[in-house]
N, C-alpha and C positions, 0 to 999 in steps of 0.2 A: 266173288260170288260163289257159295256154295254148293258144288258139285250135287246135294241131298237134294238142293230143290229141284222137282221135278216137274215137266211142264209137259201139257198131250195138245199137239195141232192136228187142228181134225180141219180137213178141205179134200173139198172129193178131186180136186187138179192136183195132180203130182207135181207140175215146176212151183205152184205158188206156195203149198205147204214143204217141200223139199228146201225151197229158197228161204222160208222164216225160220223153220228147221234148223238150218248152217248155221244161220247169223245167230240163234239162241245160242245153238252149243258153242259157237266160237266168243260168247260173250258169259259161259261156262258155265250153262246149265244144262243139265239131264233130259233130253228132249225125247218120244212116243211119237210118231206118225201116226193118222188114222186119216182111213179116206170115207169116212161116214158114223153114223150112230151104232151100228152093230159093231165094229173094232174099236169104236172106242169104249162101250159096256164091257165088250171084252177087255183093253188094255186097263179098267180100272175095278174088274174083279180080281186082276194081277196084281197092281199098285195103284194106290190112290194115291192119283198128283197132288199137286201143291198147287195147278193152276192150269186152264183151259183154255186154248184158244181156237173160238171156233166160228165157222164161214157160216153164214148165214143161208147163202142160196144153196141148197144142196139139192141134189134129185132123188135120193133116196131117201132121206128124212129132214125137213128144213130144220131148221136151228134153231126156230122157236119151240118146237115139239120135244126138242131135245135138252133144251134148258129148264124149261118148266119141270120136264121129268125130270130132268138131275137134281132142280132145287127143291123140290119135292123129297127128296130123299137125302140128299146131300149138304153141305154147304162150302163144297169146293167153287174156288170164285172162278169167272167165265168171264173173259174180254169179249165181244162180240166183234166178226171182222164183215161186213156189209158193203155190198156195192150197188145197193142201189142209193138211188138219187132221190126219196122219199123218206122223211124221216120214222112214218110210220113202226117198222119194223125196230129201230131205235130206241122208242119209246116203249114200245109192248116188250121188248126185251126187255128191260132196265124195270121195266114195272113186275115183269119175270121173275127177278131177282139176278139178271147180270151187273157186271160190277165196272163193267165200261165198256165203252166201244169206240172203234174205229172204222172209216171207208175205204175202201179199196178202191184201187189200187196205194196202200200204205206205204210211209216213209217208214224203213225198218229201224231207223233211230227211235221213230219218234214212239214206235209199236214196244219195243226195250224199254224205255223208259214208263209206258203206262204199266209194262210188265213187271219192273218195280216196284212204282206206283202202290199199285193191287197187292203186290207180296208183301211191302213194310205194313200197309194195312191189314193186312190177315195173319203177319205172323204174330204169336203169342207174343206178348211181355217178357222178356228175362232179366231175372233178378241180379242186380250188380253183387258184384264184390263186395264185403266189409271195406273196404280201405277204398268204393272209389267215391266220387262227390256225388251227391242225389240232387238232380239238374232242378232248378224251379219248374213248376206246375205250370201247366198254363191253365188250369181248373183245378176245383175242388175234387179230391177222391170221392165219388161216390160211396154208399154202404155194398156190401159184398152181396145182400140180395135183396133188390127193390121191386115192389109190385107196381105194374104195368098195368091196368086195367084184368081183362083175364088172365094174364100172366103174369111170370116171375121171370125176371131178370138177375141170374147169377155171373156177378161182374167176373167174379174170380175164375169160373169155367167159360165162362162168354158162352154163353147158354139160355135160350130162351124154353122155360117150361112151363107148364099146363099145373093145376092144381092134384092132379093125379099124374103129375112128376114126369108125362111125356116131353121130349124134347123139338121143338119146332125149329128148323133151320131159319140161320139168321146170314144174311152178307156182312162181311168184314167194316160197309160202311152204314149198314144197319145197324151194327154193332155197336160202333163208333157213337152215331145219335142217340142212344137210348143212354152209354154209359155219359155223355153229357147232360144231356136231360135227368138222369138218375144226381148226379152231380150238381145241377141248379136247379132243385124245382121251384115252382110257381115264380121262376123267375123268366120275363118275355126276352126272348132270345131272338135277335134277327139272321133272315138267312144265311149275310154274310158272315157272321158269329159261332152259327151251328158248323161253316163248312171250315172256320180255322180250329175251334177245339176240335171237332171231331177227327182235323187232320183228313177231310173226304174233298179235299178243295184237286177233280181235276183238270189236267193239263190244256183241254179245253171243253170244259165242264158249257153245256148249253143252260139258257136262264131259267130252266124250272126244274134244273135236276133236282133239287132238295124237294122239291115240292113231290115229285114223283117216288123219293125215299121214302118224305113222310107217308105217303099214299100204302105204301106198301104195307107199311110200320102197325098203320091202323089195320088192315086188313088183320093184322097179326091180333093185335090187342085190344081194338074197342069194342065192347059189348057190340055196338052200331057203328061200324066203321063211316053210316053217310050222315050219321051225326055224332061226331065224337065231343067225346066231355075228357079224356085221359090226357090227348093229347093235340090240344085247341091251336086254332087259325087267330090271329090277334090281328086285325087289318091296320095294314098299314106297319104293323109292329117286327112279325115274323110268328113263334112261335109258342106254345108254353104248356109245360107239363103239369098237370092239376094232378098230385097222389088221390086216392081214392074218387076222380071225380069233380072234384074240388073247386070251388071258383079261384081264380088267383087275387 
């Protein structure tokens, strides 16, 4: 694991963020302490991580106020670490724009591995070598820049923009769905379909995560996100992206 990646645990308890702390760096990542939302604005006016993981119940600023800010501005991905016993807060994060979650009290394996997970998802593409083999596809290349209903989708920057060129943060599995969809249009794509090309299939993914992506997705890009034409419901089917509107 490379040392460059660097990851900020924010929990306002010294032993529980001290304790994932260890096990990060001892599994040889570049770990940041914070014991709330003000040290951690501050440790990423200093460095911007590569990835957040952060407690949910806090007393000084909950973690939902704090993620919404971040993804507002940001698109540094966010594990969300939760101990309550309601899913609620789960789901409005993830609708947030976090990019997975766990409850607490956590298995620190299983916590490494979503932190993974999240990483291979969000890190760029890097181009092989001349001389190594170019692996089969599991999809179609997309074009390098596909229109989204209001937006535009540039695969190449993985960048979601405005027609007056603002850029909108996207999550790493945000990402992921659009460059599939850019990839198969007007073709009906089932849940389970979208979660192996897009590579967003988690480790225990509950049953309407996809649905709660797409939710966000439209938020982003339909003219009418509570009635969308971009990117349609097929019942019974799964999904299907219509270019400009389109029937399929």
């Amino acid at each position: 694991m490379s040392q460059s990646q660097h990851i900020i645990v924010v929990d306002d308890e010294a032993p529980a963020r001290e304790m994932v702390g260890d096990y990060l760096r001892m599994h040889g990542f570049a770990v940041m302490l914070c014991d709330g939302g003000v040290s951690l604005r501050k440790a990423i006016d200093v460095q911007m991580p590569d990835l957040i993981v952060l407690d949910l119940n806090m007393p000084e600023e909950d973690g939902l106020s704090i993620i919404r800010d971040l993804k507002q501005r940001t698109s540094i991905p966010i594990i969300m670490l939760t101990a309550t016993a309601s899913p609620i807060d789960r789901v409005v994060g993830l609708e947030l724009g976090a990019d997975d979650y766990l409850a607490k009290p956590c298995e620190l394996r299983e916590l490494l591995a979503r932190v993974r997970s999240v990483l291979r998802r969000t890190a760029r593409p890097v181009a092989a070598a001349p001389s190594a083999p170019i692996p089969a596809a599991s999809a179609a290349e997309p074009p390098t820049l596909v229109r989204f209903g209001t937006k535009w989708l540039d695969v190449d920057a993985q960048a979601l923009r405005d027609d007056d060129g603002n850029e909108h943060p996207l999550t790493a599995s945000e990402y992921g769905l659009l460059k599939v969809f850019a990839a198969n249009p007007k073709r009906v794509l089932s849940r389970e379909r979208l979660l192996d090309l897009a590579n967003a299939r988690d480790a225990e993914a509950f049953d309407r995560a996809i649905d709660l992506r797409i939710m966000r997705i439209r938020r982003k890009i339909e003219p009418d996100p509570a009635h969308p034409t971009v990117i349609k419901t097929v019942r019974g089917g799964g999904y299907v992206f219509s270019p400009g509107g389109e029937k399929p």
